[in-house]
FINUTI-175617 format. One line per field, with one value per residue (C-alpha): residue in three letters; y, z, x. Coordinates in steps of 0.1 Angstrom, whole numbers. Layout:
! residues N
type = c(ala,...)
Y = c(Y,...)
Z = c(Z,...)
X = c(X,...)
***
This chain:
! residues 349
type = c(unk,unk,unk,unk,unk,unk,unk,unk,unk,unk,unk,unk,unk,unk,unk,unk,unk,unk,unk,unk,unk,unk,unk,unk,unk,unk,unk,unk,unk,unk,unk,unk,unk,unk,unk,unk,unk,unk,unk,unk,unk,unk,unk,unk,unk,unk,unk,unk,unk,unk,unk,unk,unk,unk,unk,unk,unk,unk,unk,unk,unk,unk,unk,unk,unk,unk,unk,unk,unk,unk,unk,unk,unk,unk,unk,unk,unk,unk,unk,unk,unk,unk,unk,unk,unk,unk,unk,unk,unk,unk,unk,unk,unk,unk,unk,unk,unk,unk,unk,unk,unk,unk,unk,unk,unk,unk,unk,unk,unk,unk,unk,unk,unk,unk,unk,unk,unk,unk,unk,unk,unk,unk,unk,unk,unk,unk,unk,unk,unk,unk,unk,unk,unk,unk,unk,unk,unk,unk,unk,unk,unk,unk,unk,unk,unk,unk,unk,unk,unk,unk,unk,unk,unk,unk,unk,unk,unk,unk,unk,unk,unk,unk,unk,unk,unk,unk,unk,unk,unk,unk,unk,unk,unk,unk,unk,unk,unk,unk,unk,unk,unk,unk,unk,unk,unk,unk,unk,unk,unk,unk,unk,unk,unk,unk,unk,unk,unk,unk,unk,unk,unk,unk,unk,unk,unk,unk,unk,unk,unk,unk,unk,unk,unk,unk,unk,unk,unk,unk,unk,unk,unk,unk,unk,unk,unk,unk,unk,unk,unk,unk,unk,unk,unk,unk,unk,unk,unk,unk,unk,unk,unk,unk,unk,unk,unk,unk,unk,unk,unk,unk,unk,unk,unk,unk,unk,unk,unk,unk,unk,unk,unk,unk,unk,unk,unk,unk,unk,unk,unk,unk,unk,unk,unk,unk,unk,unk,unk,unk,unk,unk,unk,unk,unk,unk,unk,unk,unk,unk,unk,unk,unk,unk,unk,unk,unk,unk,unk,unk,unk,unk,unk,unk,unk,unk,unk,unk,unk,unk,unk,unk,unk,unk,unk,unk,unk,unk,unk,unk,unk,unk,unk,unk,unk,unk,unk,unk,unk,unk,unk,unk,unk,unk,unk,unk,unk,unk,unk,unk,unk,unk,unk,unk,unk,unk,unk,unk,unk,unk,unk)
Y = c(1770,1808,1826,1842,1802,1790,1826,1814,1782,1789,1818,1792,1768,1794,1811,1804,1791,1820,1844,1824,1827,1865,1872,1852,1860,1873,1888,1860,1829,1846,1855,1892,1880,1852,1869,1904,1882,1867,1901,1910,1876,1883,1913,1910,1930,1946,1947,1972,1966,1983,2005,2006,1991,1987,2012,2008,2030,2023,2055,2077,2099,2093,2122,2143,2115,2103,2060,2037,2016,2022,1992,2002,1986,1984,1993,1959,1954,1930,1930,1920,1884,1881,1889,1911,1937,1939,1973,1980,1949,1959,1993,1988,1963,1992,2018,2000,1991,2029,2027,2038,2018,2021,2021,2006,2026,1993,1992,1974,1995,2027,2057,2067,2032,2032,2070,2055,2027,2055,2046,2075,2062,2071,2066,2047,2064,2050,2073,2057,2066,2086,2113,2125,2088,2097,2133,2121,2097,2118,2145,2120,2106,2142,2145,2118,2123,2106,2118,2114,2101,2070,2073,2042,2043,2006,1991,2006,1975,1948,1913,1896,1865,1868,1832,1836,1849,1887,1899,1913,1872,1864,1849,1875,1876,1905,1901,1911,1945,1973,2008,2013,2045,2054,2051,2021,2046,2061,2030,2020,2052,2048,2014,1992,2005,2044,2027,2010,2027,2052,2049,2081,2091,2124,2138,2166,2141,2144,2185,2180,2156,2177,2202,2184,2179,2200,2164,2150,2128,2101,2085,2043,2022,2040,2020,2040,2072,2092,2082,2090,2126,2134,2124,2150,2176,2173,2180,2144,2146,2111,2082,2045,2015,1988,1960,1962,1928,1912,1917,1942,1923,1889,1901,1934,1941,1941,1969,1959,1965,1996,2011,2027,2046,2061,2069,2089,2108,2118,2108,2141,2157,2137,2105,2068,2039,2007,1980,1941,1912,1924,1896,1899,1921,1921,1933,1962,1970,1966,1985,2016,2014,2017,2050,2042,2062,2031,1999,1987,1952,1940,1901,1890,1911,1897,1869,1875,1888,1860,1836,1853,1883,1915,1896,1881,1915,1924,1899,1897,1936,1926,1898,1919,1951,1927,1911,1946,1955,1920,1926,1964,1950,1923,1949,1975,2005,2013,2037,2034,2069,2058,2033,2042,2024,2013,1986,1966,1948,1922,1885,1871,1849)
Z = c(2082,2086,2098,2068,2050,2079,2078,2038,2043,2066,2040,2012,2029,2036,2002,1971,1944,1924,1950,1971,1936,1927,1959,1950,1916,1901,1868,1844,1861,1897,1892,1908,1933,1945,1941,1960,1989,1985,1981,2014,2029,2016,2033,2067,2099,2114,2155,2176,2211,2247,2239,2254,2243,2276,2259,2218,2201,2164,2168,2135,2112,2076,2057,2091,2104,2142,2134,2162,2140,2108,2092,2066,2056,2018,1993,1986,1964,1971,2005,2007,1989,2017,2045,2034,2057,2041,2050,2077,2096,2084,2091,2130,2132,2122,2140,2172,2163,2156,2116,2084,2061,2025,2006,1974,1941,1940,1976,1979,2010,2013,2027,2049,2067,2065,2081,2105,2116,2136,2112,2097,2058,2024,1989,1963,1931,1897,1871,1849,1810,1816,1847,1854,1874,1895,1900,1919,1936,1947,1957,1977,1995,1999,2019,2039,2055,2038,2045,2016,1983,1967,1929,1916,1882,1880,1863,1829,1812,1828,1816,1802,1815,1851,1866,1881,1873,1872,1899,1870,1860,1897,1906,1922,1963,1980,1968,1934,1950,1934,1927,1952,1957,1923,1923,1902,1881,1870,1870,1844,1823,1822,1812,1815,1794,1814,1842,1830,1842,1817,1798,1790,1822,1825,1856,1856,1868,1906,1908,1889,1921,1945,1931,1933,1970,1985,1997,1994,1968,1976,1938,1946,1916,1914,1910,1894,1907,1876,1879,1915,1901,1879,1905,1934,1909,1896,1936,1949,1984,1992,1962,1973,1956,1949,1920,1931,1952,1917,1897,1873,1854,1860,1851,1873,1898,1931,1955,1978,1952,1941,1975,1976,1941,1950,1984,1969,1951,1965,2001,2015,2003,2010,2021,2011,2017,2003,1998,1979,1998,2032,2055,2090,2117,2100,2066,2080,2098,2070,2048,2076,2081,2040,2040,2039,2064,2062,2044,2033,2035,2016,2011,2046,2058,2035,2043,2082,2075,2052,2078,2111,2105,2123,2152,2124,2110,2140,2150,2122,2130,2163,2151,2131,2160,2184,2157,2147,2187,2197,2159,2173,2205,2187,2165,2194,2178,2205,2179,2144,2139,2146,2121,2095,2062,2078,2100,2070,2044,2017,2022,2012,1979)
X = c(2899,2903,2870,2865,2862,2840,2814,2814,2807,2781,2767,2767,2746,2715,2720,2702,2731,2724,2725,2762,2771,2767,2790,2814,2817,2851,2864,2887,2894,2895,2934,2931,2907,2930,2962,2948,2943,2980,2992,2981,2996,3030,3035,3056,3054,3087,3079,3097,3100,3099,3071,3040,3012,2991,2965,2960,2942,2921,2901,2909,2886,2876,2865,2855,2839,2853,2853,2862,2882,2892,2876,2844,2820,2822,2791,2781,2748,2719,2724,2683,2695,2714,2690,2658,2663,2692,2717,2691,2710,2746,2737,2727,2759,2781,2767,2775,2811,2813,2823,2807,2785,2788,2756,2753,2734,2717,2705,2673,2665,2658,2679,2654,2653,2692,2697,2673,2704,2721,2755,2770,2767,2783,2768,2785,2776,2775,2773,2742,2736,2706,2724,2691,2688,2722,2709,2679,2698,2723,2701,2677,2711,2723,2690,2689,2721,2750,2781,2807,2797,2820,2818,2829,2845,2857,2832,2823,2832,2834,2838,2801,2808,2810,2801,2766,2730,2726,2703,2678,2675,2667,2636,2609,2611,2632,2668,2652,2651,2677,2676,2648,2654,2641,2605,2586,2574,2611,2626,2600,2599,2641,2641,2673,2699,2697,2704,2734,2770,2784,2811,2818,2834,2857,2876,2844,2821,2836,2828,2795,2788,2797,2778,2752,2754,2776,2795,2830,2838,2858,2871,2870,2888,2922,2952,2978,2994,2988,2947,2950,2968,2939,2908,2928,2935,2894,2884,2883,2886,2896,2907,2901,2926,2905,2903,2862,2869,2887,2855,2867,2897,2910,2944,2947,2972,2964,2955,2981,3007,2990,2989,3022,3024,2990,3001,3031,3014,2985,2984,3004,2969,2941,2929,2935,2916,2922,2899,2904,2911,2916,2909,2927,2938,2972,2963,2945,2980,2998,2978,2974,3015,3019,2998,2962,2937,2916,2905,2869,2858,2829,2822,2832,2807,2776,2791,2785,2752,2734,2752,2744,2720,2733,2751,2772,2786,2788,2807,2830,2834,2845,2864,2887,2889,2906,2929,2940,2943,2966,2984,2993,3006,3024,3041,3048,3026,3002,2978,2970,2981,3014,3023,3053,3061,3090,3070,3059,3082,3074,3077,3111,3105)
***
């Protein structure tokens, strides 16, 4: 059992079903969410040897920001399901493993309490119907110190019949909580359907954001080259290849795959993160050595946190910092900065 199966496990057996069952949930019949973390498996690692690797280094930057590692903390929503205090918890755990926390639009918490954590933090924006909604949010972020924004452009249509019970159908109790940082009133006065993602999306959307707060946009949901093309050329500063964790399309390819292309074309002028199945030490290498800055991981973390609290994400933080530190030893790359394309190569079939 790999510790990502046994901090599940564990997860599962505190969690409401509906709740173990929301962050488990996949697009299809869980084909891109299975095969994005087989994509990761297959890819092989070329060591070198006779350097030295007596001092590694995972210190990098993301966006400006000094990391420690370059392992992020993926948005992930209904955090408070997991845990009520929710990304206050996930937030202290990353602050003290030095990384950034992604905070969902549909945070139960709110950014004040999260600034509060100490962890430098970027919003994940969906762009609702009514944009009024996303300017105030945006605005209220802006204010309470995030960093980057991450607008998500995945998930305008995604499939109705994910497996599970949507967090609106939950039972009342905190992991109801969602779009707190709206107020009761303007939730109310929107009504559901405002606050649904848009579906009218355009390449404008990323300088209307950062005019709106003066941040860098980071575009997450890119898996082609020519998408990545159009989000750089709108004034993204960073793109992010992700299949949203397999929950946007059963069928998709994975982020693994798409990694290169994207890094082709874009990655000589900004940043690339990756996110989608990344589970070990290793993956993070092989992903860093293919061209990304850095990767985001999101269930293994609520995982870690509905199983353990904040010692559990921090934990799993920890967990994955030494894998990636023995994994750069094993390869003979004694700094993340330093790995090439040419120390990863796919699995023979």
């Amino acid at each position: 059992m790999t510790w990502v199966e046994d901090v599940r496990r564990r997860a599962d057996e505190r969690l409401p079903e509906h709740v173990a069952e929301y962050f488990r949930a996949a697009a299809g019949h869980g084909q891109c969410q299975r095969e994005g973390i087989a994509a990761w498996e297959a890819l092989r690692l070329r060591p070198s040897v006779l350097r030295d690797t007596s001092r590694v280094s995972t210190a990098t930057t993301v966006l400006g920001t000094p990391v420690s590692l370059p392992v992020l903390v993926a948005p992930m929503a209904q955090q408070v399901a997991a845990r009520p205090e929710g990304e206050v918890l996930t937030g202290r755990a990353a602050a003290a493993a030095g990384t950034v926390l992604g905070v969902s639009t549909n945070t139960g918490v709110a950014f004040a309490d999260i600034a509060a954590t100490g962890a430098p933090w970027w919003y994940q924006v969906y762009v609702m119907q009514d944009r009024s909604l996303t300017q105030r949010l945006v605005e209220r972020a802006a204010a309470a110190g995030a960093r980057a924004l991450v607008l998500t452009v995945d998930t305008t249509a995604l499939a109705p019949a994910l497996p599970g019970v949507e967090p609106t159908e939950w039972p009342e109790g905190p992991g109801k909580a969602r779009v707190v940082n709206l107020t009761a009133a303007e939730r109310e006065a929107a009504g559901p359907h405002a606050m649904r993602t848009a579906e009218d999306l355009h390449p404008d959307v990323i300088g209307w954001l950062r005019e709106l707060s003066d941040l860098p946009v980071a575009v997450k949901g890119v898996l082609s080259a020519r998408d990545a093309r159009r989000c750089v050329d709108a004034g993204a500063e960073a793109v992010v290849v992700s299949t949203h964790g397999g929950r946007r399309l059963g069928t998709s390819t994975t982020s693994a795959r798409a990694l290169p292309e994207v890094v082709a074309e874009v990655g000589s002028e900004v940043e690339v993160h990756v996110d989608s199945g990344v589970r070990e030490g290793s993956h993070v290498v092989a992903a860093l050595a293919l061209g990304a800055r850095a990767v985001h991981v999101g269930r293994p973390f609520v995982w870690a946190l509905a199983a353990d609290g904040q010692e559990g994400v921090t934990a799993a933080l920890e967990h994955l910092r030494a894998e990636l530190v023995t994994t750069l030893r094993q390869v003979g790359v004694p700094s993340v900065a330093d790995l090439r394309p040419e120390d990863v190569v796919p699995a023979p079939r």
